[in-house]
N, C-alpha and C positions, 0 to 999 in steps of 0.2 A: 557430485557437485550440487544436485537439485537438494539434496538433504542437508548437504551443507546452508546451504542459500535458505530452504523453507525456514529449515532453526534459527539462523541468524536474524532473519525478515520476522517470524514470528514472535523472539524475545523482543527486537526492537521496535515493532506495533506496540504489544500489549505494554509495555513500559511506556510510550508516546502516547497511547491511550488512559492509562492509569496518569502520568503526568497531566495531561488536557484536565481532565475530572481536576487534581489537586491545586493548579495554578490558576484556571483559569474556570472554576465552576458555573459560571455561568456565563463563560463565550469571552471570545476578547482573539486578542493575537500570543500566541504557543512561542515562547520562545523569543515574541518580539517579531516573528516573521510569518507562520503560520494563521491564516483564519481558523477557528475550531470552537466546539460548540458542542452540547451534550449528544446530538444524534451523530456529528464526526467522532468525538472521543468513544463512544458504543460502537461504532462500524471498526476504527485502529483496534479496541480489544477484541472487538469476536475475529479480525482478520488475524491479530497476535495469536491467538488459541487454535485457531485454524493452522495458522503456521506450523504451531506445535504440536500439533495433532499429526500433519500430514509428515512430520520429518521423523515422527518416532513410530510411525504405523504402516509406512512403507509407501504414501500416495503421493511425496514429495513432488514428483515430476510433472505429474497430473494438476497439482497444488500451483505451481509455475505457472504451467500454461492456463490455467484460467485466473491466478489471479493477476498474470501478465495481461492477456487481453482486457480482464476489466478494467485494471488501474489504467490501459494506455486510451480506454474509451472514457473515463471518467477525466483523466487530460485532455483528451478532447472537448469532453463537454462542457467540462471547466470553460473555455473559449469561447461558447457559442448560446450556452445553458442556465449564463449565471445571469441574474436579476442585478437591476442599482443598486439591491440592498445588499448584494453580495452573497446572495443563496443560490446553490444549486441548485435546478430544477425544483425550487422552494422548499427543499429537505432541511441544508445544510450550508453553515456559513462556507466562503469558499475562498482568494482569493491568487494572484497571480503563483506568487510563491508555491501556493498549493499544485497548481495547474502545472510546476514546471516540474515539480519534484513527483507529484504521479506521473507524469509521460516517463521523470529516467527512473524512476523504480519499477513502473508495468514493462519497459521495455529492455530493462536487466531481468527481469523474472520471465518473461516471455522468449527470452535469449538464452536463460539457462532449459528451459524447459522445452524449448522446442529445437533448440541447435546445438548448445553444447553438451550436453548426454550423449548427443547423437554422431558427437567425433571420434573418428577413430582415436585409440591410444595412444600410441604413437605421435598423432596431433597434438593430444592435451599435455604432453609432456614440454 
């Protein structure tokens, strides 16, 4: 399942990253709903390649669990982190939309990687 998940999560980063660069070169809203920015579109591709990396190399599961923790900590910070102008810890544009959608993707990739691996067979059936 984790290899399943890194692959899937890693094509759809680097594509949402390579999108950001093409529609919105120099920042705006992704989609119409997304804040993003050349230092966001650079974090979605190198996590896309990362994804792919870890699903064809065999560290899928490992690849989960941390980048489950960090996306559910960058929804957090999202919250608490972000400036008027709408930057995270003044990296990177950021704005609600953002914040809700790293909590449910860190906390589906933190879910495959730390609990469902770990079901018996039987369970996952």
């Amino acid at each position: 399942m984790a290899k399943t998940f890194a692959l899937v999560l890693g094509v759809v980063m680097l594509l949402i990253g390579i999108l950001g660069y093409v529609m919105n070169p120099s920042g705006g809203l992704l989609l119409g709903i997304f804040a993003v920015d050349a230092p966001h579109n650079l974090i979605h591709v190198v996590t896309g390649i990362a994804g792919l990396a870890a699903a064809f190399m065999g560290w899928a599961r490992l690849f989960c669990q941390a980048f489950g923790v960090i996306y559910l900590l960058v929804g957090v910070l999202g919250f608490v982190a972000t400036n008027s102008a709408g930057m995270l810890l003044g990296i990177m544009h950021n704005n609600m939309a953002d914040n809700l959608l790293h909590l449910v993707i860190g906390g589906a990739a933190a879910f495959v990687g730390f609990v469902a691996d770990k079901a018996p067979v039987a369970a996952r059936m």
